[in-house]
PDB file of N, CA, C and O in Angstrom:
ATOM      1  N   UNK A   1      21.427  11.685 -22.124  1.00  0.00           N
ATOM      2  CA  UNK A   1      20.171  11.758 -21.406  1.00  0.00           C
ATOM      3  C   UNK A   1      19.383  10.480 -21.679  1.00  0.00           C
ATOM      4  O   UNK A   1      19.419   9.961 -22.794  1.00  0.00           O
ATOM      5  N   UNK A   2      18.564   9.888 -20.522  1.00  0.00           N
ATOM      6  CA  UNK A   2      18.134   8.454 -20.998  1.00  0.00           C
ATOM      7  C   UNK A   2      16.606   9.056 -21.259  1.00  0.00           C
ATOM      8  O   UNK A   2      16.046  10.012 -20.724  1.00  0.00           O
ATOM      9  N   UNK A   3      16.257   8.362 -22.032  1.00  0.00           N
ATOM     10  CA  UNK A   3      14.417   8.411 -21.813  1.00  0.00           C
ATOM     11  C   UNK A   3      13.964   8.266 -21.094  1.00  0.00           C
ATOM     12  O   UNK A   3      14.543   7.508 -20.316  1.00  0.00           O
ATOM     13  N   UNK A   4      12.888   8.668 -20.731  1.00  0.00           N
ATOM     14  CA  UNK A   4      11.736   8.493 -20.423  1.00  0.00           C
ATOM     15  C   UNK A   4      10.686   7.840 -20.520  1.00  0.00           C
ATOM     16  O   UNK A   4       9.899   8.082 -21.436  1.00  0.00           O
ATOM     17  N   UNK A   5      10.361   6.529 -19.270  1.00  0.00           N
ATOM     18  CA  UNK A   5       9.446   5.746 -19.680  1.00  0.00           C
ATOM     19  C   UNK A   5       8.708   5.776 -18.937  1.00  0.00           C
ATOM     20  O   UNK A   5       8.916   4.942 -18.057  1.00  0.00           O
ATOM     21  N   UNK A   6       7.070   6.893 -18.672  1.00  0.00           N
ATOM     22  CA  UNK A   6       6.571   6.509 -17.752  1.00  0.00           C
ATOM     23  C   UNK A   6       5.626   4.788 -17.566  1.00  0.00           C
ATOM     24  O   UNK A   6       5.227   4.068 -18.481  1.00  0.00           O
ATOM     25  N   UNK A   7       5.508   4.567 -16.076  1.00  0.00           N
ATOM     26  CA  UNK A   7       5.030   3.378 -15.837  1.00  0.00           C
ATOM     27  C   UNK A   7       3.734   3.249 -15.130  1.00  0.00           C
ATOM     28  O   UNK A   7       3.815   3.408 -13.912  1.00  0.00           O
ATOM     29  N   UNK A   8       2.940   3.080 -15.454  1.00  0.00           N
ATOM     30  CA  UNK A   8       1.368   2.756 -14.927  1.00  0.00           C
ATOM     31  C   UNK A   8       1.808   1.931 -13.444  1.00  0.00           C
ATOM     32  O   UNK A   8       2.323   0.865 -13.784  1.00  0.00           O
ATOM     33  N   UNK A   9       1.788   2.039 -12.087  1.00  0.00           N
ATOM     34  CA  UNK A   9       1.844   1.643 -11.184  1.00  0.00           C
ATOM     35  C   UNK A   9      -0.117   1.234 -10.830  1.00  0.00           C
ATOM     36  O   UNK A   9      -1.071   1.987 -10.639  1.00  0.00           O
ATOM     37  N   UNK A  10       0.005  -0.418 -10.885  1.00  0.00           N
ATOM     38  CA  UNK A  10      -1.740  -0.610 -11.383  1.00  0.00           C
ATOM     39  C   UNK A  10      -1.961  -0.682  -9.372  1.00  0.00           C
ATOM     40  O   UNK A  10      -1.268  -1.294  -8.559  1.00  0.00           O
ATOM     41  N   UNK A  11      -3.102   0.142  -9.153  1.00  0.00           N
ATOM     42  CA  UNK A  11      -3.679   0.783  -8.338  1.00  0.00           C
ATOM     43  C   UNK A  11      -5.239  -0.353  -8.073  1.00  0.00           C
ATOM     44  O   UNK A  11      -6.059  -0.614  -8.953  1.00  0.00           O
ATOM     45  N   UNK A  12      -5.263  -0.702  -7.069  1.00  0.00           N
ATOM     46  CA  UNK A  12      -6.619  -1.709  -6.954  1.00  0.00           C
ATOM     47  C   UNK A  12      -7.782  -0.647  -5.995  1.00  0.00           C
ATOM     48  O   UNK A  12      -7.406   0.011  -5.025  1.00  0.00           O
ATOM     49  N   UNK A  13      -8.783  -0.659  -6.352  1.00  0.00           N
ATOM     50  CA  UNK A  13      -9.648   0.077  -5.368  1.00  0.00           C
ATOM     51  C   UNK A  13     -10.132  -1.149  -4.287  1.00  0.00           C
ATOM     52  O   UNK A  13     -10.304  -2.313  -4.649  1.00  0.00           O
ATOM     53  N   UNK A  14     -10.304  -0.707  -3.013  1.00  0.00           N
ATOM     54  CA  UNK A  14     -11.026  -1.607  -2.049  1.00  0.00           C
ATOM     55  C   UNK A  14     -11.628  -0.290  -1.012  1.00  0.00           C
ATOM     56  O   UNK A  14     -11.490   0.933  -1.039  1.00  0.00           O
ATOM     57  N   UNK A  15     -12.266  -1.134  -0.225  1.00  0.00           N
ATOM     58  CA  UNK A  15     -13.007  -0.519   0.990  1.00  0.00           C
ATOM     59  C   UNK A  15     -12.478  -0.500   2.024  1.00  0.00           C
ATOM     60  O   UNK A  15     -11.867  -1.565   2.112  1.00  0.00           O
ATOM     61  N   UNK A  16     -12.317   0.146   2.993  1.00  0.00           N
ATOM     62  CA  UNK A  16     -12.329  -0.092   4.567  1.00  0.00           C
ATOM     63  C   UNK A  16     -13.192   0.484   5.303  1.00  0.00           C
ATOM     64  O   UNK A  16     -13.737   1.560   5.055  1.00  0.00           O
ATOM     65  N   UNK A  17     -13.391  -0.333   6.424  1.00  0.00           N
ATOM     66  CA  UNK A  17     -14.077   0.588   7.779  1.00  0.00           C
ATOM     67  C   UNK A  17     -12.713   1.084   8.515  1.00  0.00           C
ATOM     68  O   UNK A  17     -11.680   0.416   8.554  1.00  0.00           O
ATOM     69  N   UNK A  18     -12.923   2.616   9.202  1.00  0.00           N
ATOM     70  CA  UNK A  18     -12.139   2.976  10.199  1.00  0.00           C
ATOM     71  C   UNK A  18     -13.002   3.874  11.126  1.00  0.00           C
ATOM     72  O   UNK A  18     -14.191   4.127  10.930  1.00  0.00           O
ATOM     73  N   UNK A  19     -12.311   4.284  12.075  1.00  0.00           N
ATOM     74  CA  UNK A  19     -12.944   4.543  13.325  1.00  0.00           C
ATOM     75  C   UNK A  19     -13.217   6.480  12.546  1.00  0.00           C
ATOM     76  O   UNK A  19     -12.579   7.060  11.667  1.00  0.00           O
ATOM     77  N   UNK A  20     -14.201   6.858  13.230  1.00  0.00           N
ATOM     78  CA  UNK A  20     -14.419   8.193  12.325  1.00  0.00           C
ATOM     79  C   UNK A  20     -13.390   9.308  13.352  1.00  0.00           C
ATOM     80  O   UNK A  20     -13.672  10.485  13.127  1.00  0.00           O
ATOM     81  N   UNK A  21     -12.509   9.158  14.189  1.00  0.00           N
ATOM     82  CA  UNK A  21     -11.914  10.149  14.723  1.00  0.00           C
ATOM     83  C   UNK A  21     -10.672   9.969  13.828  1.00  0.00           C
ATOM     84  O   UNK A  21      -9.991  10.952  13.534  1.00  0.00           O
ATOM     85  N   UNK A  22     -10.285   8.427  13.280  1.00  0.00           N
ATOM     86  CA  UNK A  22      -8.998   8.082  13.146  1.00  0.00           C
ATOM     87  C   UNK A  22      -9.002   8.840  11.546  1.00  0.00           C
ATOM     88  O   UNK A  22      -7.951   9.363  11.176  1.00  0.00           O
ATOM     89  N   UNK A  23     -10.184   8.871  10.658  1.00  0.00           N
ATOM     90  CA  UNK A  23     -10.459   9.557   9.574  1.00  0.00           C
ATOM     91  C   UNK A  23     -10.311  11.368   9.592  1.00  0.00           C
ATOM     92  O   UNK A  23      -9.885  11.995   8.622  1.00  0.00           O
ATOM     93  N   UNK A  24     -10.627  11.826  10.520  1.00  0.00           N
ATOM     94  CA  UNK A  24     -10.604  13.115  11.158  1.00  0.00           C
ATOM     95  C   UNK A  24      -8.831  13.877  10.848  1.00  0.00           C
ATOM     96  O   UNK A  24      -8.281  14.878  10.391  1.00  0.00           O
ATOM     97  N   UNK A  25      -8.530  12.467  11.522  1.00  0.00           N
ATOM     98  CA  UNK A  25      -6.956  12.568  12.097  1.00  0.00           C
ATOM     99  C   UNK A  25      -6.132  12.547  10.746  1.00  0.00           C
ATOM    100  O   UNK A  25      -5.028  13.077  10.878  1.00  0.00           O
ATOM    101  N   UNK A  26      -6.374  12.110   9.602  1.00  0.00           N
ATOM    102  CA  UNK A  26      -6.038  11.468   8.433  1.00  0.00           C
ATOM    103  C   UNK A  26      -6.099  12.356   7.793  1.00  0.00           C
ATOM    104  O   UNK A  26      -5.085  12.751   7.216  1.00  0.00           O
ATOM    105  N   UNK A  27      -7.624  13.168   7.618  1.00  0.00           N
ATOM    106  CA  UNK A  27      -8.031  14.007   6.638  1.00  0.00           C
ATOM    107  C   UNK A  27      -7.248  15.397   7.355  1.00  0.00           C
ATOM    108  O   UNK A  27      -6.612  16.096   6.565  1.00  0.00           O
ATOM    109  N   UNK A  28      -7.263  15.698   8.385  1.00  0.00           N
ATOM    110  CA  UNK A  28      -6.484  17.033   8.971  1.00  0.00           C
ATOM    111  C   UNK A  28      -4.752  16.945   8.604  1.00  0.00           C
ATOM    112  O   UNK A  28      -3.936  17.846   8.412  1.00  0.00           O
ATOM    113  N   UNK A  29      -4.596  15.304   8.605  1.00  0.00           N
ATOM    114  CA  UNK A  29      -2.932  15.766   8.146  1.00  0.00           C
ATOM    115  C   UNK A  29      -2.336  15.642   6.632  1.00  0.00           C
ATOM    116  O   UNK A  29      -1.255  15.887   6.096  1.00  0.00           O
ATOM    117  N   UNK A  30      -3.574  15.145   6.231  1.00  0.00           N
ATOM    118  CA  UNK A  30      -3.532  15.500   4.628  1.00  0.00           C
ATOM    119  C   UNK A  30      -3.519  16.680   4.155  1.00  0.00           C
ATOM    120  O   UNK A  30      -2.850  16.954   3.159  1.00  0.00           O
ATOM    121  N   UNK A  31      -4.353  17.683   4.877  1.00  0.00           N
ATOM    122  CA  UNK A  31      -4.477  18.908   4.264  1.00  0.00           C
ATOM    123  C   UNK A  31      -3.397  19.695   4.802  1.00  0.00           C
ATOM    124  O   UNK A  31      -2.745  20.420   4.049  1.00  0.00           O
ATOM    125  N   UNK A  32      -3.129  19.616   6.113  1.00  0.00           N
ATOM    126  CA  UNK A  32      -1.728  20.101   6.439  1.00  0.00           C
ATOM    127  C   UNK A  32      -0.850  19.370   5.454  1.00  0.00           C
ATOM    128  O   UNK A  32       0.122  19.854   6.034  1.00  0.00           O
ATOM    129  N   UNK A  33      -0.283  18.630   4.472  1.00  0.00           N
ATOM    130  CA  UNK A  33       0.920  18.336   4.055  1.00  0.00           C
ATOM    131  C   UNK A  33       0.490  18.751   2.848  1.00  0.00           C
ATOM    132  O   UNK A  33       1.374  19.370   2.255  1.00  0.00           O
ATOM    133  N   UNK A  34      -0.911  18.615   2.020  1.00  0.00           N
ATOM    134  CA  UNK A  34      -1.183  19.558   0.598  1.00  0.00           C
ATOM    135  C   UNK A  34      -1.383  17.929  -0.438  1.00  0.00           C
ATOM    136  O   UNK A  34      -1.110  17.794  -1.631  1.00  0.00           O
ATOM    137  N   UNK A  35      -1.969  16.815   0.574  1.00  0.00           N
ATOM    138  CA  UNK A  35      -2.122  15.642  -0.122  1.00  0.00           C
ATOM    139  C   UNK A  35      -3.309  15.328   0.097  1.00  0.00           C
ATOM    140  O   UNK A  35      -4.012  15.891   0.936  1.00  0.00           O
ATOM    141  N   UNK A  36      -3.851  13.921  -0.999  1.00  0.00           N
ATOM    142  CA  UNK A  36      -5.136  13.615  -1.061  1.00  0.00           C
ATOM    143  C   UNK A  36      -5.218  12.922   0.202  1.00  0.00           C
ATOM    144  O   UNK A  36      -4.223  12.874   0.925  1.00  0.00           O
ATOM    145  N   UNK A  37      -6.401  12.335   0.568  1.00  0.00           N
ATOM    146  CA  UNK A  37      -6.351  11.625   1.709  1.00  0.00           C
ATOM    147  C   UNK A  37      -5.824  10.134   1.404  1.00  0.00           C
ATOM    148  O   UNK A  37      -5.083   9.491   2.147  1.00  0.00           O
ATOM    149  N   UNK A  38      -6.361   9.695   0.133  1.00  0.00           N
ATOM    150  CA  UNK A  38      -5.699   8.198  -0.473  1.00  0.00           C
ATOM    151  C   UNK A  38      -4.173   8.014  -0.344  1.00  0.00           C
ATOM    152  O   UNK A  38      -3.531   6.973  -0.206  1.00  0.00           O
ATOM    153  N   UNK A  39      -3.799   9.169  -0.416  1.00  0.00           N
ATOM    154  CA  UNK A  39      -1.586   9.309  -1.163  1.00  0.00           C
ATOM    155  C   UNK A  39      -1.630   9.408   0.612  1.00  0.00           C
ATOM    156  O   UNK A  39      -0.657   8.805   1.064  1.00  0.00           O
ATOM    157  N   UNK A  40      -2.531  10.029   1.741  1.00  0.00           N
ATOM    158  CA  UNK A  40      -2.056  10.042   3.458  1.00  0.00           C
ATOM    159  C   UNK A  40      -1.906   8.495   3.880  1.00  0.00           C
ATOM    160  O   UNK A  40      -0.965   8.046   4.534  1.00  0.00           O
ATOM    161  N   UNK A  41      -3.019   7.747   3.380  1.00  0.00           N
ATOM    162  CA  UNK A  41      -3.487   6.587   3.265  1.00  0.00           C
ATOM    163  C   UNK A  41      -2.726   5.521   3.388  1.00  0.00           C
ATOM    164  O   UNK A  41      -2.701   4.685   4.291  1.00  0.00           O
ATOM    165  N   UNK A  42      -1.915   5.630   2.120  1.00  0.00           N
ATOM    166  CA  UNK A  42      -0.900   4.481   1.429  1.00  0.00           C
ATOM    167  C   UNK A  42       0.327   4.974   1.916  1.00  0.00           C
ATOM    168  O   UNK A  42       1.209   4.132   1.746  1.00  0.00           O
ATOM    169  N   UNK A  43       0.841   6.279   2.597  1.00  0.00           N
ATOM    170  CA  UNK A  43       2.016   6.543   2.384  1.00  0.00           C
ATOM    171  C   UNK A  43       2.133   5.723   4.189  1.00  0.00           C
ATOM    172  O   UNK A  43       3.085   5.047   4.581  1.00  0.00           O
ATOM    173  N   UNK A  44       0.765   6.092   5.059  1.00  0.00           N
ATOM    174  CA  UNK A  44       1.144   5.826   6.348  1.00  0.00           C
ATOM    175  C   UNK A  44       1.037   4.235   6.298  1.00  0.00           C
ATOM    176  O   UNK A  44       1.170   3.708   7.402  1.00  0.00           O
ATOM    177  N   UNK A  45       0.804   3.301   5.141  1.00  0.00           N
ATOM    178  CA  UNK A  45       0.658   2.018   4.802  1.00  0.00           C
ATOM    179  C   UNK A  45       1.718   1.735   4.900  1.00  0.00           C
ATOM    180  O   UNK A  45       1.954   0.891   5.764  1.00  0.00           O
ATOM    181  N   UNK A  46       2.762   2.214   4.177  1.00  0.00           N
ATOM    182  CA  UNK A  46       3.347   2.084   3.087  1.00  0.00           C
ATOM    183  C   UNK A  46       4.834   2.077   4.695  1.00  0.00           C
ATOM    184  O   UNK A  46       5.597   1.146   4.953  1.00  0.00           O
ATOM    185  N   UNK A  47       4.756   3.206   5.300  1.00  0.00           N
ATOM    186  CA  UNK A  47       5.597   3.267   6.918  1.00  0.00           C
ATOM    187  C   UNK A  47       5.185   2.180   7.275  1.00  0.00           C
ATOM    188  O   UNK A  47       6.029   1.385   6.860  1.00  0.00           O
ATOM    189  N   UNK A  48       4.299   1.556   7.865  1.00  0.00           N
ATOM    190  CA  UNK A  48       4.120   0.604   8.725  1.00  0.00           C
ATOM    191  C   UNK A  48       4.740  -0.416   7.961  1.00  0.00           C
ATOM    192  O   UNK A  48       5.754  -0.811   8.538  1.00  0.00           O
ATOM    193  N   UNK A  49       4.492  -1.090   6.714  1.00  0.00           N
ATOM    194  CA  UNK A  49       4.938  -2.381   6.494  1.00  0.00           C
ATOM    195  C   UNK A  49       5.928  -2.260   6.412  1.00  0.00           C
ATOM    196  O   UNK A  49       6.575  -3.271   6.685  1.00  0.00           O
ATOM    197  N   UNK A  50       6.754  -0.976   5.991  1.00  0.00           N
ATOM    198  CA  UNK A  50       8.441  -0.924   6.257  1.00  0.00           C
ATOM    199  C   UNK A  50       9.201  -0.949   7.562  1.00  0.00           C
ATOM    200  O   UNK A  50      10.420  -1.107   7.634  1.00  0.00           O
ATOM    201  N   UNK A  51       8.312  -0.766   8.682  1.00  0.00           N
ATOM    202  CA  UNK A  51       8.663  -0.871  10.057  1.00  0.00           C
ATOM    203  C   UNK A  51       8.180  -1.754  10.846  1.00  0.00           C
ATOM    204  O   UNK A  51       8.421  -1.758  12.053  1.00  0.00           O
ATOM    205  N   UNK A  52       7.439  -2.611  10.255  1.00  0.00           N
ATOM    206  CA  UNK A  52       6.456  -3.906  11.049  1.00  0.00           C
ATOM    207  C   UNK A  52       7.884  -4.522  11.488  1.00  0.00           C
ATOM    208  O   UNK A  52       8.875  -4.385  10.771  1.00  0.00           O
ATOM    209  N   UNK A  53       7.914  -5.183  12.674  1.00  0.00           N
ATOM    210  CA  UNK A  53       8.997  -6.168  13.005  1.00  0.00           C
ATOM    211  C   UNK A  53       8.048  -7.078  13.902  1.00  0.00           C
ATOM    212  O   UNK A  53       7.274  -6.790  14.815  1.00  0.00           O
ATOM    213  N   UNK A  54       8.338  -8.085  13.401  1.00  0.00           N
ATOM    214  CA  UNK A  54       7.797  -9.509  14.279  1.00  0.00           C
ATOM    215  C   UNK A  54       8.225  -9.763  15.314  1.00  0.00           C
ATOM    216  O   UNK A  54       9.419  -9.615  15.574  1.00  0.00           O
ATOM    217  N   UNK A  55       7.283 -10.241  16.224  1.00  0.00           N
ATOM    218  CA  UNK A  55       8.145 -10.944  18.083  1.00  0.00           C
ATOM    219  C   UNK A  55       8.194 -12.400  17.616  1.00  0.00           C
ATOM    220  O   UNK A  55       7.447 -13.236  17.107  1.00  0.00           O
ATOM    221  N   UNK A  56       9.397 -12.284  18.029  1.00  0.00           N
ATOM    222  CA  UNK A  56       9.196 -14.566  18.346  1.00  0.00           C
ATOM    223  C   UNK A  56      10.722 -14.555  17.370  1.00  0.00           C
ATOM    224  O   UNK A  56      11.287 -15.614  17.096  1.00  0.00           O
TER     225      UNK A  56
END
């Protein structure tokens, strides 16, 4: 069995503006999945930069 090392994943706070329906939309599918709105946040972040594809 190997150890166990947990790892501090360092977390930066910032701000955004968003549109207040698009927050609506965010906070309703957070609570449908049983997540914070921050973890809805980063995870739909987190899709896009894995699916961004460039033109040109």
């Amino acid at each position: 069995m190997s150890n166990f090392k947990p790892i501090k994943n360092e977390k930066i706070v910032i701000s955004i503006r968003i549109d207040r329906d698009m927050l609506t939309i965010l906070d309703g599918l957070a609570n449908e999945t049983d997540i914070s709105r921050n973890e809805m946040i980063i995870q739909c972040i987190e899709y896009a930069l894995n699916n961004f594809k460039k033109e040109g």
